[in-house]
N, C-alpha and C positions, 0 to 999 in steps of 0.2 A: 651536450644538450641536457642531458641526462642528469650530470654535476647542477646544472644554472638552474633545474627545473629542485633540486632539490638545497641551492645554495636559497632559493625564492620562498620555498616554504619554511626553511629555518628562520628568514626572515619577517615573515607574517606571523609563524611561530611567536618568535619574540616580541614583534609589535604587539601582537594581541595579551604578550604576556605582561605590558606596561612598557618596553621598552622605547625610546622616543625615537624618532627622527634622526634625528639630529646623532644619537648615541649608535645605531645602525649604519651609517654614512660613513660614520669613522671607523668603527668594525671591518664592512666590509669593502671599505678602500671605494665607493662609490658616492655619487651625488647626491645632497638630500631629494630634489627633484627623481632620480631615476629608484630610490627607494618608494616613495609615495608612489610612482608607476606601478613598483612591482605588485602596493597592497593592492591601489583601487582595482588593477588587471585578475589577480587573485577573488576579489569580492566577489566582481562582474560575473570570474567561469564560477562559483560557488552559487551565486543566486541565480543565474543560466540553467546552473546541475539541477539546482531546487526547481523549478518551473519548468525543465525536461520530463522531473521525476513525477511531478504534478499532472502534467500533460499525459505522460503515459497510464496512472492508474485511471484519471477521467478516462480516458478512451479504452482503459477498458472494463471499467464500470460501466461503462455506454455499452459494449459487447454484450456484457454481461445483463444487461437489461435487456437488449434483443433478445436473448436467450430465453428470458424470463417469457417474454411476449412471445413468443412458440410454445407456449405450454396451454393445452388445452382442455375443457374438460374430456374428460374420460383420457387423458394420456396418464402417464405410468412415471414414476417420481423415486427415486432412494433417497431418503434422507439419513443424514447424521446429527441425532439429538443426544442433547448431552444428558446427562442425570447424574445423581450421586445413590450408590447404594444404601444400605443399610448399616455398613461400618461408614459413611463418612467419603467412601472414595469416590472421586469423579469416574462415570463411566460412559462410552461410546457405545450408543444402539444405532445401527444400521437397519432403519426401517425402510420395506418399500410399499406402496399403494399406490391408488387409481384417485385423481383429483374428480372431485366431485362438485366441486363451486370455485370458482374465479375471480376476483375483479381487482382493478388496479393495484389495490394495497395487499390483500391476503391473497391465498390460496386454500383451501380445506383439502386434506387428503385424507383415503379410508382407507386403511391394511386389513389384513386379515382379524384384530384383537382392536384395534384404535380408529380413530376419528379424531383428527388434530387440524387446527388451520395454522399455517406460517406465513412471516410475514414478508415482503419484498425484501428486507433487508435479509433476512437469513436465506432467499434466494440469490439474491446477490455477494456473499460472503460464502457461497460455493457450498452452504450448510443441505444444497439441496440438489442433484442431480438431474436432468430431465433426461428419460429413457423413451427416445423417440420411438410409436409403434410402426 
């Protein structure tokens, strides 16, 4: 099984790499019909994979937006914002505050030094922690 699963991908291999039909069938001692099987069977679990892998970040983007929608004012938040210092280098600050304004799109949050609002997306790109009180 093991061999035919990797005799199949040689052959999509080479189809894809120009190889015809016709020139695979005599290779590997099969029919041009059961070569075209092996591709369009190949494409199918490939674009399957693709629309799996699809499936799964929507669902949990969708998570990740319930999440968002638990946050409320006065709840407690750690963010990771990014910045560059003074020489040029990228740096990670690990802020935390009390959310002070809400609505669909932003959030505002207040630390101890700042006052920043963020947006759904870098709540949803994990930029922002929710610290349930």
């Amino acid at each position: 099984m093991k061999e035919m699963n990797e005799r199949n991908q040689q052959i999509c291999r080479k189809f894809n790499e120009g190889a015809s039909i016709r020139s695979l069938s005599s290779e590997y001692g099969i029919s041009e019909r059961t070569i075209e099987d092996i591709i369009n069977r190949t494409r199918r679990k490939q674009q399957d994979s693709v629309k799996d892998r699809l499936m799964q970040d929507a669902e949990g983007k969708k998570k990740e937006l319930d999440q968002i929608r638990k946050i409320q004012v006065g709840d407690v938040v750690k963010v990771w914002h990014d910045t560059v210092d003074a020489m040029g280098n990228k740096c990670t600050d690990v802020l935390t505050g009390e959310v002070i304004c809400k609505n669909k799109t932003l959030i505002a949050v207040q630390g101890e030094h700042y006052t920043e609002s963020f947006s759904v997306f870098d709540l949803a790109s994990n930029l922002v922690e929710h610290i349930p009180s």
